[in-house]
N, C-alpha and C positions, 0 to 999 in steps of 0.2 A: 650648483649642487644638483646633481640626477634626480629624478624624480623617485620617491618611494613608492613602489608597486604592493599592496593588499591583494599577495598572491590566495590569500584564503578567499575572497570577494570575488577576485575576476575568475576563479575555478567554478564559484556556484553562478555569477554571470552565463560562462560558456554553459553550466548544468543547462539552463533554465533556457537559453538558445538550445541547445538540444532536445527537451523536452518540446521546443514549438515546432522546431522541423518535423519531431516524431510525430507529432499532433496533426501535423500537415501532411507527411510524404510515409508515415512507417520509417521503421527506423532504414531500411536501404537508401532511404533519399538523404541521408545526413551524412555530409562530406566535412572535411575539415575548412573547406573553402567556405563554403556556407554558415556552416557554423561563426566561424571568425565575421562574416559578413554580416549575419545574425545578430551576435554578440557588439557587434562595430568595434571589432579590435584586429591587429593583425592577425595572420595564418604564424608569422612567428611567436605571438603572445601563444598563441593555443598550442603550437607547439612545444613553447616553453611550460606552461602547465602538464599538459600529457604529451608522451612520447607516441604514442599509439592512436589512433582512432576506439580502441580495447579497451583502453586507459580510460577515455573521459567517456565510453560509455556506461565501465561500472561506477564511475563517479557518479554520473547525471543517476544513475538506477537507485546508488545512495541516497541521493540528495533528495529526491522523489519519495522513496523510502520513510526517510525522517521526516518530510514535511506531513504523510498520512499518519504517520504514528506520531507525530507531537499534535495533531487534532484527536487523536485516539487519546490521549491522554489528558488534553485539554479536557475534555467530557467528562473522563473519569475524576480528576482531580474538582470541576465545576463545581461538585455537588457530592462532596466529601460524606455528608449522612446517605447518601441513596444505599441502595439494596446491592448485594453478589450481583443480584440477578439483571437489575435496571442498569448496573454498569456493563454486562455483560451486551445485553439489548447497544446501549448505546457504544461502542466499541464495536461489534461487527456491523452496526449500522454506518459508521462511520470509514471501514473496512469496505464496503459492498460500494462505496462510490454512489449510490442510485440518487444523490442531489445535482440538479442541473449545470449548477456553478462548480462541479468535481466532475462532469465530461470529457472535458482536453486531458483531465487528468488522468481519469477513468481508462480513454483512448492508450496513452501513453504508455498507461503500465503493461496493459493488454501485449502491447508491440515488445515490450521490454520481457514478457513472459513467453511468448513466442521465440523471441533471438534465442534467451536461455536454454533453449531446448538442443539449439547447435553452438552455445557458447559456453563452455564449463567455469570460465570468470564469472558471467551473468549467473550461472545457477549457482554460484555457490552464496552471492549476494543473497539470493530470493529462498535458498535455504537457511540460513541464518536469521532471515527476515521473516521467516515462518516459521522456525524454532522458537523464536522469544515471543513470538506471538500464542505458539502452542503454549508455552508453558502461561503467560497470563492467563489465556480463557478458559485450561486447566485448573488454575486456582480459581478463578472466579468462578466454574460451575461447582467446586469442590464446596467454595466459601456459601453457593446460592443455595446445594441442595443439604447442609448441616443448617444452615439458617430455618430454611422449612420445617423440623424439625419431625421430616418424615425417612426414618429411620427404612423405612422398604425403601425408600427411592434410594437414600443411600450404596444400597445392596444391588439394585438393577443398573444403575447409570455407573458406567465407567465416564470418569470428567474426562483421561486425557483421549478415548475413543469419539468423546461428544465435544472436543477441543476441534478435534480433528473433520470430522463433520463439518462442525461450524466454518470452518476455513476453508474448506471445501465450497459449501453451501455457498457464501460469500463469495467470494471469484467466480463461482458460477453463476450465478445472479447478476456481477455485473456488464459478464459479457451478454446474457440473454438480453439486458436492457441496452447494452450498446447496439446490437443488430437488430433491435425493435420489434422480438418476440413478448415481450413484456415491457408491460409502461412500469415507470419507477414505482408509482403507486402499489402495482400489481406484485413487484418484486419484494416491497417494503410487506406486504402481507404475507408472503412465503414468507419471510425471513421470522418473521414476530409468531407466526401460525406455529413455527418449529421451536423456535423458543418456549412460545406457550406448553407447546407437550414435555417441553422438560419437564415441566415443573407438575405434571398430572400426579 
């Protein structure tokens, strides 16, 4: 009897080889050869999962994708009594990359944000991926600044303009700390300093 292939398994395999190449070469060093070499599977396995080198790169962007947003959510869910606000902190803390052991990672997405710029597959990943990211940090400033039960701040802060910020803020933070304009340290205080003025 043939063997059964867990084509869901060896597609996040091949991800996770792609994500080492990108780590290593940018994403132009990631060939289908490599990868399959990578992976220790054949070039016709990789084939048989994606048709395209296109294919498994919005896959690998996916899969990248969920693994920063199921830590994003892992936080949130951690510590179900915390505040709007203390989930909001940990959620773009967890966003901005700036822990040592999320570098390769950090690296990866960077490369993956770049391609997007001349891949209209890849952007549209990374727009969807920042759409539902808007809409949480939207609610959760919306949820932090009724909670404060300061009724001016209300009035002054637009949550989905301060959503958008924030996501902003983040990405940019962690390329500063990738090209070693700021130590993680130093980033982790921008980020908290800006947070903190929400809530003045």
């Amino acid at each position: 009897m043939p063997r059964q292939v867990d084509h869901g398994s060896r597609r996040r395999l091949i991800a996770e080889a792609v994500c080492h190449l990108a780590d290593e070469r940018g994403l132009e060093g990631v060939t289908l050869r490599d990868v399959a070499a990578r992976a220790q599977v054949s070039m016709g396995a990789v084939q048989r999962c994606f048709r395209t080198k296109e294919e498994m790169l919005v896959f690998a962007l996916g899969h990248i994708g969920e693994r920063i947003g199921e830590r994003v959510r892992a936080r949130l869910l951690g510590s179900p009594a915390q505040s709007a606000g203390t989930a909001l902190g940990h959620a773009a803390t967890e966003l901005s990359l700036l822990r040592e052991e999320h570098r390769a990672e950090a690296r990866v997405w960077l490369a993956f944000v770049a391609q997007a710029a001349v891949s209209e597959s890849l952007a549209g990943i990374l727009k969807a991926n920042y759409a539902t990211l808007h809409e949480a940090f939207t609610r959760l400033i919306s949820e932090a600044v009724e909670g404060s039960g300061r009724a001016d701040g209300a009035v002054r802060l637009d949550p989905h303009v301060e959503a958008r910020t924030l996501l902003a803020l983040a990405d940019g933070l962690t390329a500063h700390v990738l090209i070693g304009h700021l130590t993680p340290h130093e980033a982790h205080d921008v980020l908290h300093a800006h947070l903190a003025r929400l809530w003045e």
